[in-house]
N, C-alpha and C positions, 0 to 999 in steps of 0.2 A: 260283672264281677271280674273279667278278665285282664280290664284297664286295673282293677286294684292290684292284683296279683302281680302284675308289673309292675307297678310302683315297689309293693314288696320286696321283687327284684332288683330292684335300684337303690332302695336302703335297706339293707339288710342291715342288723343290730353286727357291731363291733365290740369292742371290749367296752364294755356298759361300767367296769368300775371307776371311771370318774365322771359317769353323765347324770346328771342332776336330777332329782326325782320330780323336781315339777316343770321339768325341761315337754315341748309338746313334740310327738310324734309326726314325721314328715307324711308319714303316710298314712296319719289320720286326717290331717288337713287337708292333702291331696285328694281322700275319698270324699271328705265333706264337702267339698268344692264342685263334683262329679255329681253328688247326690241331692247334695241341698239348692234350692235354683238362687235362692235370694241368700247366702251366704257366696255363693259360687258368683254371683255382679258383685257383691261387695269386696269379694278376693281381686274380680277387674277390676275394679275401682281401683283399689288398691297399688295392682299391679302396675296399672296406666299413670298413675301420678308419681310411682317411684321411677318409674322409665324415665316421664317428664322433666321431673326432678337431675335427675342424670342428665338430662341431656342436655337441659338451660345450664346445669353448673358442671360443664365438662372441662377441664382443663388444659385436656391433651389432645387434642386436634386437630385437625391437620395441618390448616393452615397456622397453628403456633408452632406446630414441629419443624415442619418447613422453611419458616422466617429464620432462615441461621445466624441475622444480624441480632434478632432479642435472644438466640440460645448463646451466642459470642457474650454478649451484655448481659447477663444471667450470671455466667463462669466469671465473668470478670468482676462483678459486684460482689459474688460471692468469694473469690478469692481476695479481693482486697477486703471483707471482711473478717475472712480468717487473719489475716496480716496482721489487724488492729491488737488481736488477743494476746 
Protein backbone atom coordinates (compact mmCIF):
# COMPACT_ATOMS: atom_id res chain seq x y z
CA UNK A 1 0.00 0.00 0.00
CA UNK A 2 2.99 2.30 0.26
CA UNK A 3 3.65 2.49 -3.67
CA UNK A 4 -0.27 3.82 -3.58
CA UNK A 5 0.16 6.35 -1.07
CA UNK A 6 2.65 7.67 -3.39
CA UNK A 7 1.00 7.80 -6.28
CA UNK A 8 -1.57 9.75 -3.93
CA UNK A 9 1.22 12.13 -3.60
CA UNK A 10 1.75 12.68 -7.08
CA UNK A 11 -1.84 13.51 -7.97
CA UNK A 12 -3.30 15.05 -5.38
CA UNK A 13 -6.94 16.50 -6.52
CA UNK A 14 -6.67 20.38 -7.59
CA UNK A 15 -9.62 22.44 -8.06
CA UNK A 16 -12.13 19.60 -9.26
CA UNK A 17 -14.64 22.41 -10.43
CA UNK A 18 -14.17 21.69 -14.08
CA UNK A 19 -13.13 17.98 -14.01
CA UNK A 20 -15.51 15.83 -15.46
CA UNK A 21 -17.56 13.34 -13.55
CA UNK A 22 -16.91 10.41 -15.55
CA UNK A 23 -13.22 11.52 -16.01
CA UNK A 24 -10.98 8.19 -14.35
CA UNK A 25 -8.72 8.69 -11.48
CA UNK A 26 -4.85 8.37 -12.15
CA UNK A 27 -4.36 6.78 -9.12
CA UNK A 28 -6.82 4.36 -9.50
CA UNK A 29 -5.42 2.90 -12.65
CA UNK A 30 -2.02 3.28 -11.18
CA UNK A 31 -3.20 0.95 -8.14
CA UNK A 32 -4.99 -1.43 -10.64
CA UNK A 33 -2.02 -1.88 -12.66
CA UNK A 34 0.02 -2.88 -9.20
CA UNK A 35 -2.66 -5.03 -8.04
CA UNK A 36 -4.38 -6.74 -10.84
CA UNK A 37 -1.57 -9.07 -12.83
CA UNK A 38 -3.51 -9.36 -16.02
CA UNK A 39 -4.78 -5.83 -16.26
CA UNK A 40 -1.23 -4.66 -15.12
CA UNK A 41 0.31 -6.84 -19.00
CA UNK A 42 -2.51 -5.18 -20.63
CA UNK A 43 -1.44 -1.65 -19.19
CA UNK A 44 2.30 -3.07 -20.87
CA UNK A 45 0.90 -3.73 -23.74
CA UNK A 46 -0.51 -0.88 -23.88
CA UNK A 47 2.30 1.13 -22.85
CA UNK A 48 4.85 -0.71 -25.42
CA UNK A 49 2.84 -0.03 -28.50
CA UNK A 50 2.29 3.78 -27.59
CA UNK A 51 6.06 4.13 -27.20
CA UNK A 52 6.39 2.17 -30.59
CA UNK A 53 3.96 4.21 -32.03
CA UNK A 54 6.09 7.39 -31.12
CA UNK A 55 8.98 6.33 -32.21
CA UNK A 56 8.27 4.84 -35.92
CA UNK A 57 6.25 8.35 -36.29
CA UNK A 58 8.70 10.64 -34.65
CA UNK A 59 9.27 13.71 -36.58
CA UNK A 60 12.01 15.49 -34.83
CA UNK A 61 14.97 13.75 -34.77
CA UNK A 62 18.06 14.08 -34.85
CA UNK A 63 19.22 13.50 -37.81
CA UNK A 64 16.07 15.98 -39.34
CA UNK A 65 17.20 18.64 -36.92
CA UNK A 66 20.65 18.50 -37.95
CA UNK A 67 20.14 18.45 -41.85
CA UNK A 68 20.03 22.54 -41.88
CA UNK A 69 19.80 22.21 -45.75
CA UNK A 70 15.85 20.61 -45.31
CA UNK A 71 15.28 23.23 -42.26
CA UNK A 72 16.87 26.16 -45.00
CA UNK A 73 14.05 24.47 -47.56
CA UNK A 74 11.30 24.16 -44.93
CA UNK A 75 11.66 28.29 -44.11
CA UNK A 76 11.94 28.96 -47.52
CA UNK A 77 8.82 26.96 -48.79
CA UNK A 78 7.17 28.17 -46.09
CA UNK A 79 7.80 31.82 -46.58
CA UNK A 80 7.19 31.89 -50.16
CA UNK A 81 3.93 30.56 -49.18
CA UNK A 82 3.02 33.14 -47.05
CA UNK A 83 3.96 35.42 -50.10
CA UNK A 84 1.28 33.75 -52.32
CA UNK A 85 -1.62 35.23 -49.65
Amino acid sequence: MKKIKLFGECFKKGDTTNASENATCQVDVLAKVLQDKEFGEQFDNFMHGLYSFAKRHTYLSDARLKDENAIKNFLKNALSLLNTF
